[in-house]
PyMOL Python script that loads the backbone (N, CA, C, O; Angstrom):
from pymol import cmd

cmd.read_pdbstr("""\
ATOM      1  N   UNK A   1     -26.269-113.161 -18.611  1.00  0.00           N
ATOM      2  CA  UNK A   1     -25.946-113.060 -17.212  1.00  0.00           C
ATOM      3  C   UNK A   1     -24.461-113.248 -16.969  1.00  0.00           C
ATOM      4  O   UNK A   1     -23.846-113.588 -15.958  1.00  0.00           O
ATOM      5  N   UNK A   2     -24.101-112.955 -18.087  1.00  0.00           N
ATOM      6  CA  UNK A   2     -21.932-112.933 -18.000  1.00  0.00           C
ATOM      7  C   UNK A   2     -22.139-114.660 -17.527  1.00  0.00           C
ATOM      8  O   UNK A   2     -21.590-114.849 -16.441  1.00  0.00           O
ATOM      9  N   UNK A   3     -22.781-115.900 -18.081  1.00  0.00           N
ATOM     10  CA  UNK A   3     -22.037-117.285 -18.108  1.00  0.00           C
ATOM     11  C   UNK A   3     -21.751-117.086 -19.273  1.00  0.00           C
ATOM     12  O   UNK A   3     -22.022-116.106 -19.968  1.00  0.00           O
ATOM     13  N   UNK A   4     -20.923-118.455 -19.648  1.00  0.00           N
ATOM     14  CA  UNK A   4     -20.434-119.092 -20.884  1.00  0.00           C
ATOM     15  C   UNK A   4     -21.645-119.846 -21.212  1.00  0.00           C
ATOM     16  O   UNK A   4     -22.390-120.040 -20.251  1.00  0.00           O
ATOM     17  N   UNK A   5     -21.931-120.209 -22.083  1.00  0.00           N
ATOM     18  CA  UNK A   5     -22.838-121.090 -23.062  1.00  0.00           C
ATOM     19  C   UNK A   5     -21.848-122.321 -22.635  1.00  0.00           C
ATOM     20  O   UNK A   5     -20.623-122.233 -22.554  1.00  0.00           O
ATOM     21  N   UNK A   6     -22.758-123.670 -22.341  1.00  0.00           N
ATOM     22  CA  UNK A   6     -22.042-125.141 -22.657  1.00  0.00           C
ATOM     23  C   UNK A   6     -22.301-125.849 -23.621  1.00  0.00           C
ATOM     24  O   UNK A   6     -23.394-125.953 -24.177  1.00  0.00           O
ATOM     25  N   UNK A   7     -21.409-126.329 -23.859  1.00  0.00           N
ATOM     26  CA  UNK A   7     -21.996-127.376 -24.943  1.00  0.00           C
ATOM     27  C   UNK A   7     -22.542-128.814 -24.410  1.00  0.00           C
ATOM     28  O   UNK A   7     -23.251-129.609 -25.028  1.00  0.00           O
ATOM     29  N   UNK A   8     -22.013-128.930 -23.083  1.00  0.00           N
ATOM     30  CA  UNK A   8     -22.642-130.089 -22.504  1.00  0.00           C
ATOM     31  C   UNK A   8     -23.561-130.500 -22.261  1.00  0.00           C
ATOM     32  O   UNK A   8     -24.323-129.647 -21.806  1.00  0.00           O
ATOM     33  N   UNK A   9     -24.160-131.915 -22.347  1.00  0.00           N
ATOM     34  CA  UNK A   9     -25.731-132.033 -22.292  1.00  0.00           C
ATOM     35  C   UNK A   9     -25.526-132.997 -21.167  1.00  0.00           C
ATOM     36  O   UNK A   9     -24.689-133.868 -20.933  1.00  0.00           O
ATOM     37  N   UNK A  10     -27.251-132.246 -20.165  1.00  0.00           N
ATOM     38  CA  UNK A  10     -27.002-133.296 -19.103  1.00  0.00           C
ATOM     39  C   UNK A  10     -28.203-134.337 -19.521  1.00  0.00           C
ATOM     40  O   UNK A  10     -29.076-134.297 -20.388  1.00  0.00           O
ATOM     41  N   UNK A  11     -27.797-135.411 -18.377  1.00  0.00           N
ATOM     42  CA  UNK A  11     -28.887-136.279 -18.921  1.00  0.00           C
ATOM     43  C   UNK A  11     -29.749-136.651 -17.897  1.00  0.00           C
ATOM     44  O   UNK A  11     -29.292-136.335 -16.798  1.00  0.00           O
ATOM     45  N   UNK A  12     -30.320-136.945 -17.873  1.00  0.00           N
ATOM     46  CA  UNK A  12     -31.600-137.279 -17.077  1.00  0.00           C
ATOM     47  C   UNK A  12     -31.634-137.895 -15.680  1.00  0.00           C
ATOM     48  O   UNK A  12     -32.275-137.731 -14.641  1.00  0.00           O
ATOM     49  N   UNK A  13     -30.520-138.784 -16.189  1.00  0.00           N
ATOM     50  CA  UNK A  13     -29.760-140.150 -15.236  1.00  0.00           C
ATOM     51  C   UNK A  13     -29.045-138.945 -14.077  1.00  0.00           C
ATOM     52  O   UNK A  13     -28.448-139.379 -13.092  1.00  0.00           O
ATOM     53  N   UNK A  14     -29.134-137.894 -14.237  1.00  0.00           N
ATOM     54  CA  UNK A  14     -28.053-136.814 -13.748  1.00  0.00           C
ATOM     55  C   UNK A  14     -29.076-135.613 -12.765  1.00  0.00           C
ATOM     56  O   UNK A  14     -28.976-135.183 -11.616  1.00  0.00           O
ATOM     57  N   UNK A  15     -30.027-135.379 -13.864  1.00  0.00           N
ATOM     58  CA  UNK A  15     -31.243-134.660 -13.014  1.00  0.00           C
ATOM     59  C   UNK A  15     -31.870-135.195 -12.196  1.00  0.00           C
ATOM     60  O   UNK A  15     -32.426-134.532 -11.320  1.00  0.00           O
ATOM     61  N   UNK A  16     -31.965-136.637 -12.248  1.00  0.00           N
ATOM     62  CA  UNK A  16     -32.999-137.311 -11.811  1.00  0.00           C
ATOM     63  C   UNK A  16     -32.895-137.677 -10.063  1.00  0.00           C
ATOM     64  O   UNK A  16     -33.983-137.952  -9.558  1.00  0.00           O
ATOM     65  N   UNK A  17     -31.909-137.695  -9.299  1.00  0.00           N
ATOM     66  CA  UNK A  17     -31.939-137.767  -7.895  1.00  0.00           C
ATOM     67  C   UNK A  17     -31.802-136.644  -7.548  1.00  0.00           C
ATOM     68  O   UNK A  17     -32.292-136.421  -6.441  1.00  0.00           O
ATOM     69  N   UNK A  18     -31.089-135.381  -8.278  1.00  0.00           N
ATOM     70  CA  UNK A  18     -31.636-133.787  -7.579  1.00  0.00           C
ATOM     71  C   UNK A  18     -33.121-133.784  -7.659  1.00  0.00           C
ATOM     72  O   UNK A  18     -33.446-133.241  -6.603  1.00  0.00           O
ATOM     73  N   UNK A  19     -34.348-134.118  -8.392  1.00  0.00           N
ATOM     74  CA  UNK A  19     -35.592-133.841  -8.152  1.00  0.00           C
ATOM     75  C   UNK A  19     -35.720-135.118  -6.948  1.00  0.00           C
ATOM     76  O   UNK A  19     -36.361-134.752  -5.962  1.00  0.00           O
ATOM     77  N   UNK A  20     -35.339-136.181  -6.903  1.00  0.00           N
ATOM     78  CA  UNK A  20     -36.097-137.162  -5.882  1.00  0.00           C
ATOM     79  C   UNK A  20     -35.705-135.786  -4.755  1.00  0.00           C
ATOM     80  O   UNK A  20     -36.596-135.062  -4.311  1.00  0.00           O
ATOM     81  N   UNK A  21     -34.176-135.594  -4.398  1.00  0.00           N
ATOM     82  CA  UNK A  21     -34.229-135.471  -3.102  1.00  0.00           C
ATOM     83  C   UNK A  21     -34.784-133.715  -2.891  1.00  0.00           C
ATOM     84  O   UNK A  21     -34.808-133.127  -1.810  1.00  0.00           O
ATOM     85  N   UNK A  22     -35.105-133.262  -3.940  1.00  0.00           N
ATOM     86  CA  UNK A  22     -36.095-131.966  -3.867  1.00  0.00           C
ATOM     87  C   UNK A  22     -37.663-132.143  -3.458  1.00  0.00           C
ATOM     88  O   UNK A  22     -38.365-131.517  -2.663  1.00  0.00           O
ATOM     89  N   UNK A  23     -37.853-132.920  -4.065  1.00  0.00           N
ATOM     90  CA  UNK A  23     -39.633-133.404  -3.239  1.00  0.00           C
ATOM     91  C   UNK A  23     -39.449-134.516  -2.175  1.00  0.00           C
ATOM     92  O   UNK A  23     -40.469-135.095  -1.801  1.00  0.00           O
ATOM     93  N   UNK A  24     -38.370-134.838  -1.700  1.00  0.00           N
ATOM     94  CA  UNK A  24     -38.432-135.462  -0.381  1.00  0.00           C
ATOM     95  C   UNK A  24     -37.896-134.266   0.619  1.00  0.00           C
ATOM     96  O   UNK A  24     -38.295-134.489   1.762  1.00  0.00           O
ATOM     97  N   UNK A  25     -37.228-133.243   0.538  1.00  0.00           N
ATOM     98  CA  UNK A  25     -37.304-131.561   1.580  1.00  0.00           C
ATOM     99  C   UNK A  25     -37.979-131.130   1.307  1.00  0.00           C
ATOM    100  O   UNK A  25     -38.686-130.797   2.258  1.00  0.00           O
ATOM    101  N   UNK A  26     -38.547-130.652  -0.134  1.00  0.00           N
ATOM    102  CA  UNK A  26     -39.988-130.092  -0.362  1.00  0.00           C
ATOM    103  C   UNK A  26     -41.035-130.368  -0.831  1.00  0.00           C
ATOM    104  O   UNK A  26     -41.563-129.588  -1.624  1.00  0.00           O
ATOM    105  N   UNK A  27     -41.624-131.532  -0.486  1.00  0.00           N
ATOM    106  CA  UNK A  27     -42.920-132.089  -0.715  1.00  0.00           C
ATOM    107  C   UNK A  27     -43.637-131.304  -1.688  1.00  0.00           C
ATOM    108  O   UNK A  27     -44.017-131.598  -2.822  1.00  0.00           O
ATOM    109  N   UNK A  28     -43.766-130.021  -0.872  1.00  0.00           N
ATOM    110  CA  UNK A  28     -44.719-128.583  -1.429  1.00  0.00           C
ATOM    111  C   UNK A  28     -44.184-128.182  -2.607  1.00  0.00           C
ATOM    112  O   UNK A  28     -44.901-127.302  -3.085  1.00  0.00           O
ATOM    113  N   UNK A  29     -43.168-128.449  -3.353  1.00  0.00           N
ATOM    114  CA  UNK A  29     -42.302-127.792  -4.223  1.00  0.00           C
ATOM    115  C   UNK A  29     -42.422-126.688  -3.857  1.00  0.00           C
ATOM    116  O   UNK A  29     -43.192-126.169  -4.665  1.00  0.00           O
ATOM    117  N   UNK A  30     -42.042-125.725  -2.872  1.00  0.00           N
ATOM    118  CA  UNK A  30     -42.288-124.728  -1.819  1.00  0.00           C
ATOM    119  C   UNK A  30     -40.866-124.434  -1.815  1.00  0.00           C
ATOM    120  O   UNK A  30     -40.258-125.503  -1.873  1.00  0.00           O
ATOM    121  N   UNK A  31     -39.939-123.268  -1.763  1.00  0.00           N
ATOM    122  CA  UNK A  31     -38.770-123.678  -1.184  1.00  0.00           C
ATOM    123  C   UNK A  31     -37.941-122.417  -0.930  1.00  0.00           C
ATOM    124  O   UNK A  31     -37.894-122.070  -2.110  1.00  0.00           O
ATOM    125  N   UNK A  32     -37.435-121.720  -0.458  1.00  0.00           N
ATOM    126  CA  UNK A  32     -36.858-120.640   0.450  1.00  0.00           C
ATOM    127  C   UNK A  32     -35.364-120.764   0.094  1.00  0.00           C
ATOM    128  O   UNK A  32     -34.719-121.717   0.529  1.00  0.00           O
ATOM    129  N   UNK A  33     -34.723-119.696  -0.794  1.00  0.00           N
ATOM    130  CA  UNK A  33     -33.077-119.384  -0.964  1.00  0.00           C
ATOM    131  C   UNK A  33     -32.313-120.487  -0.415  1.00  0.00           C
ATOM    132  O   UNK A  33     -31.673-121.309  -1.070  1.00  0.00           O
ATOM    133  N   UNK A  34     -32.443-120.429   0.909  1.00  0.00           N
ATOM    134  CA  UNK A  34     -31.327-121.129   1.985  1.00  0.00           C
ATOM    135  C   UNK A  34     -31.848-122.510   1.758  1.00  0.00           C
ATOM    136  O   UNK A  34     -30.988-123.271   1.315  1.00  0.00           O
ATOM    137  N   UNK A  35     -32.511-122.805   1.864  1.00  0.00           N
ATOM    138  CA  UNK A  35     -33.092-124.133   1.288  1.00  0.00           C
ATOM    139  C   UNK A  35     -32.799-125.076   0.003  1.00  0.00           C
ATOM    140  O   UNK A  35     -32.791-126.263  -0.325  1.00  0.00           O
ATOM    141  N   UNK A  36     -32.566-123.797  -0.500  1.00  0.00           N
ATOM    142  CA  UNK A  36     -32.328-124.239  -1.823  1.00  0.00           C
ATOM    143  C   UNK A  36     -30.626-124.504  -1.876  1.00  0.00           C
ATOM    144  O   UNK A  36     -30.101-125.512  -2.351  1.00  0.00           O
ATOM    145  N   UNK A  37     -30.113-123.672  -1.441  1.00  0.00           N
ATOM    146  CA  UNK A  37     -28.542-124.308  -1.241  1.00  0.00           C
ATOM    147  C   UNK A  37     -28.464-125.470  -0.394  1.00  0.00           C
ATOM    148  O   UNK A  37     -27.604-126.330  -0.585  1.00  0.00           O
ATOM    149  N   UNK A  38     -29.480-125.558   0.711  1.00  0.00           N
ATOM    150  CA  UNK A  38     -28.673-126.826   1.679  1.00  0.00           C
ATOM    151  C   UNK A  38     -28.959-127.870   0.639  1.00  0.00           C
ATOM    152  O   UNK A  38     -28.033-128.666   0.485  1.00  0.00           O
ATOM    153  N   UNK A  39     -30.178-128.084  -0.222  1.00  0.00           N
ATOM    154  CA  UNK A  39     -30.332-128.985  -0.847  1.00  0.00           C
ATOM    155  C   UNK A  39     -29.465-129.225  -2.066  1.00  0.00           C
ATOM    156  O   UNK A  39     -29.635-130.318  -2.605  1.00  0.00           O
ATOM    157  N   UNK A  40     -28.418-128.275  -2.694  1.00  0.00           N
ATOM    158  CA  UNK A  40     -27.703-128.813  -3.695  1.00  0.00           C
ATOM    159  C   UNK A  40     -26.267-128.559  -3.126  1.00  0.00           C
ATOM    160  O   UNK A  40     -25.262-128.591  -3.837  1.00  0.00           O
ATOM    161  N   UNK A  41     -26.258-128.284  -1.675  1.00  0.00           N
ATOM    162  CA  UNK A  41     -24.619-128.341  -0.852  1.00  0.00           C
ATOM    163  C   UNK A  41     -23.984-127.036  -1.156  1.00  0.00           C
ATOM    164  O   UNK A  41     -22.809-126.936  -1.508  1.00  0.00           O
ATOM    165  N   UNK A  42     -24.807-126.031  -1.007  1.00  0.00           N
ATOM    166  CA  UNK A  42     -23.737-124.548  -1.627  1.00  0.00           C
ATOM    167  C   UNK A  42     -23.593-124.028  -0.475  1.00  0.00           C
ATOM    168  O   UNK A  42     -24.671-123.789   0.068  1.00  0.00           O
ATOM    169  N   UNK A  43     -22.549-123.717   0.204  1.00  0.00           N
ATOM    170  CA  UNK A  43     -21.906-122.865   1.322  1.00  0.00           C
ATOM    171  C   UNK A  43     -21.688-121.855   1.156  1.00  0.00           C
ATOM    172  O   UNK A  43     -21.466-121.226   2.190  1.00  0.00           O
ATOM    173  N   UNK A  44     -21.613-121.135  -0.044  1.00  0.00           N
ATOM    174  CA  UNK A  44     -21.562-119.456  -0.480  1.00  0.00           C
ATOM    175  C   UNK A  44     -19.995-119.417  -0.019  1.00  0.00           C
ATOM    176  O   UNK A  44     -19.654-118.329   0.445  1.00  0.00           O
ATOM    177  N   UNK A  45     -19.151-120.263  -0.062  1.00  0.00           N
ATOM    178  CA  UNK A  45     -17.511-119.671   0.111  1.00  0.00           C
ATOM    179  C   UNK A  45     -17.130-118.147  -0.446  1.00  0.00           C
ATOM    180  O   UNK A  45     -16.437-117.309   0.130  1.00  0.00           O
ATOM    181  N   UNK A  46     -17.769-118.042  -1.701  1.00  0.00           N
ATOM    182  CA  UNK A  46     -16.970-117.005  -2.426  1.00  0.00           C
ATOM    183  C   UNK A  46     -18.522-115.779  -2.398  1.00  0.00           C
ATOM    184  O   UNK A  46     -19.615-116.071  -1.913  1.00  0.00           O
ATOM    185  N   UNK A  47     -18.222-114.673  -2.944  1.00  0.00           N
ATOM    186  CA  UNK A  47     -19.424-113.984  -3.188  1.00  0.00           C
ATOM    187  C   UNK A  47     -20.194-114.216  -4.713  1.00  0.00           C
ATOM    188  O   UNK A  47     -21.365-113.957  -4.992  1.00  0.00           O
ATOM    189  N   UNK A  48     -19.074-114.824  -5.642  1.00  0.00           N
ATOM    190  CA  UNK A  48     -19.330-114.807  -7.099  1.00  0.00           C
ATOM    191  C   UNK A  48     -20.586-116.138  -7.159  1.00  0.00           C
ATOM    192  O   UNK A  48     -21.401-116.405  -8.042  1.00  0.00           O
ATOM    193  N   UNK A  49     -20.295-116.849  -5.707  1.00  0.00           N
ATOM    194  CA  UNK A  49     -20.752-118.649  -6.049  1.00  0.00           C
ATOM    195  C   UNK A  49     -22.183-118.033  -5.878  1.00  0.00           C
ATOM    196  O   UNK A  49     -23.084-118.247  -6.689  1.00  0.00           O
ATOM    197  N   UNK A  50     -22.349-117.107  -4.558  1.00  0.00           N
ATOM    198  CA  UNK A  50     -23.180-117.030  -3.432  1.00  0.00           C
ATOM    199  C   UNK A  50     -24.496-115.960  -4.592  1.00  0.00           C
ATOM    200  O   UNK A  50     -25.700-116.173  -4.451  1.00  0.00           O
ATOM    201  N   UNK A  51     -24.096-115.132  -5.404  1.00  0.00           N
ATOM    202  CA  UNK A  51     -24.539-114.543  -6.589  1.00  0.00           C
ATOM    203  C   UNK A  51     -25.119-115.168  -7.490  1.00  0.00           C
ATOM    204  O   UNK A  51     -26.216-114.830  -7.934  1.00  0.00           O
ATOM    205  N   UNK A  52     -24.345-116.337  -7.949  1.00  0.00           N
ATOM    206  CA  UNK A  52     -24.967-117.232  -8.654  1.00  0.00           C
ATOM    207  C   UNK A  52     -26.169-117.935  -8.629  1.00  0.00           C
ATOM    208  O   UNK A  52     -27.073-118.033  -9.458  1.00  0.00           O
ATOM    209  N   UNK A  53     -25.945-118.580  -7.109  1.00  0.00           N
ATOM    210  CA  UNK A  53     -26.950-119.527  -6.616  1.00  0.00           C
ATOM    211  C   UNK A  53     -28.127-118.419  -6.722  1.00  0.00           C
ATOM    212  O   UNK A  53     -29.031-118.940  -7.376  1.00  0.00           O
ATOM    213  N   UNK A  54     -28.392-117.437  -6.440  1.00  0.00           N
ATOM    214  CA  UNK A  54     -29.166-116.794  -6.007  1.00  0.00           C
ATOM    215  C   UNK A  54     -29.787-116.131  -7.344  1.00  0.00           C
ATOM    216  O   UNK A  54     -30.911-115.633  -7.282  1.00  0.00           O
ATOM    217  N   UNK A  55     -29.006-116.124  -8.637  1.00  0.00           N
ATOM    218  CA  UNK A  55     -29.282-115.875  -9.809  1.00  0.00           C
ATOM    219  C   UNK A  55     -30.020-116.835 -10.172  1.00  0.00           C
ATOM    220  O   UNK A  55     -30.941-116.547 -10.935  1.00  0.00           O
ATOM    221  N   UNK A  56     -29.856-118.265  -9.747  1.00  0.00           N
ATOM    222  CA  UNK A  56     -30.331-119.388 -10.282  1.00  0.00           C
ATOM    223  C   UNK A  56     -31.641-119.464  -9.909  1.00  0.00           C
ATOM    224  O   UNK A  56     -32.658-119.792 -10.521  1.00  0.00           O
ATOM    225  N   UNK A  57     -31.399-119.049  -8.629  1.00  0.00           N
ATOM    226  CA  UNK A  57     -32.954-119.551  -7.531  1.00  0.00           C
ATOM    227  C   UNK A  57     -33.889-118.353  -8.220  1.00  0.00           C
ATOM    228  O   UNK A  57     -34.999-118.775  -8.546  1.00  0.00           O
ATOM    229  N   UNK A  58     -33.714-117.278  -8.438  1.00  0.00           N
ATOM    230  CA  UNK A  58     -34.264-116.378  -9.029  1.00  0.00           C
ATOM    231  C   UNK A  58     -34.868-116.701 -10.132  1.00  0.00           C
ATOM    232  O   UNK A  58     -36.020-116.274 -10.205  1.00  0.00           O
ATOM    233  N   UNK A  59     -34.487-117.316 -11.027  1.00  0.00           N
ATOM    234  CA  UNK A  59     -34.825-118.078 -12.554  1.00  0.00           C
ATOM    235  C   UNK A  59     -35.799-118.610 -12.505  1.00  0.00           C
ATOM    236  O   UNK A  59     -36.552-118.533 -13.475  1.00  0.00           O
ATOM    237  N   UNK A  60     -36.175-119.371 -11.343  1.00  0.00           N
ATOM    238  CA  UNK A  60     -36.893-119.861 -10.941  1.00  0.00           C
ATOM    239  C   UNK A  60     -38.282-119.751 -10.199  1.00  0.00           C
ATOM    240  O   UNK A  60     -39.362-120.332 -10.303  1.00  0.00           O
ATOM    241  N   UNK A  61     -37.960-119.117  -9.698  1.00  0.00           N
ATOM    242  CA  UNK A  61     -38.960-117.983  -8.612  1.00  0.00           C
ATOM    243  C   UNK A  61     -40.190-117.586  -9.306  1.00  0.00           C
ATOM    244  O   UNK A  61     -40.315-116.796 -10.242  1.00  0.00           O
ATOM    245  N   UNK A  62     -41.392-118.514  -8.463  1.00  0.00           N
ATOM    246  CA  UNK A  62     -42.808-117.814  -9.187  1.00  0.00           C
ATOM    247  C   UNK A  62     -43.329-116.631  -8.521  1.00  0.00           C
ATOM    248  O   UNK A  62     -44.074-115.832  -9.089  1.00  0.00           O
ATOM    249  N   UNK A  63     -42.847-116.493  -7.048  1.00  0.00           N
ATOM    250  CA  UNK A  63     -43.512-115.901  -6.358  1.00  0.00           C
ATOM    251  C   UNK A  63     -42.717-114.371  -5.742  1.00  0.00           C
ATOM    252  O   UNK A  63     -42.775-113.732  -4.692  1.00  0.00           O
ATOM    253  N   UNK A  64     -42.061-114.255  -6.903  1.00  0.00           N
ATOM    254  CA  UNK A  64     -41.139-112.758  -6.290  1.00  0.00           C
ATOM    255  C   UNK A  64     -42.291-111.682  -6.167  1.00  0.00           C
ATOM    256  O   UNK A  64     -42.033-110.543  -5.778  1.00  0.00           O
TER     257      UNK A  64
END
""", "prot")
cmd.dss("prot")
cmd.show_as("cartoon", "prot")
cmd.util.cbc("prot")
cmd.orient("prot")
């Protein structure tokens, strides 16, 4: 998808309050594009960011 590979590893301690505050907006694990940015703070400034996010949310997506 034209990223770089990281070598960085995240850790858990790091994932772990993006899921609290994902099942405290989405209970349902239910969750809608725009939703999905307010919850990790993405404003789409650029078109490359706004692509991304939407690449990401896509990755994800059971229900396309």
């Amino acid at each position: 998808m034209g990223q770089s590979q990281s070598d960085e590893e995240v850790e858990l301690t790091d994932i772990q309050p993006l899921y609290t505050k994902f099942m405290k907006e989405c209970p349902s694990g239910a969750l809608h594009l725009h939703e999905f940015r307010k919850i990790f703070g993405v404003q789409s400034t650029s078109e490359d960011e706004a692509l991304y996010m939407e690449t990401l949310f896509k990755s994800f997506d059971t229900n396309r």
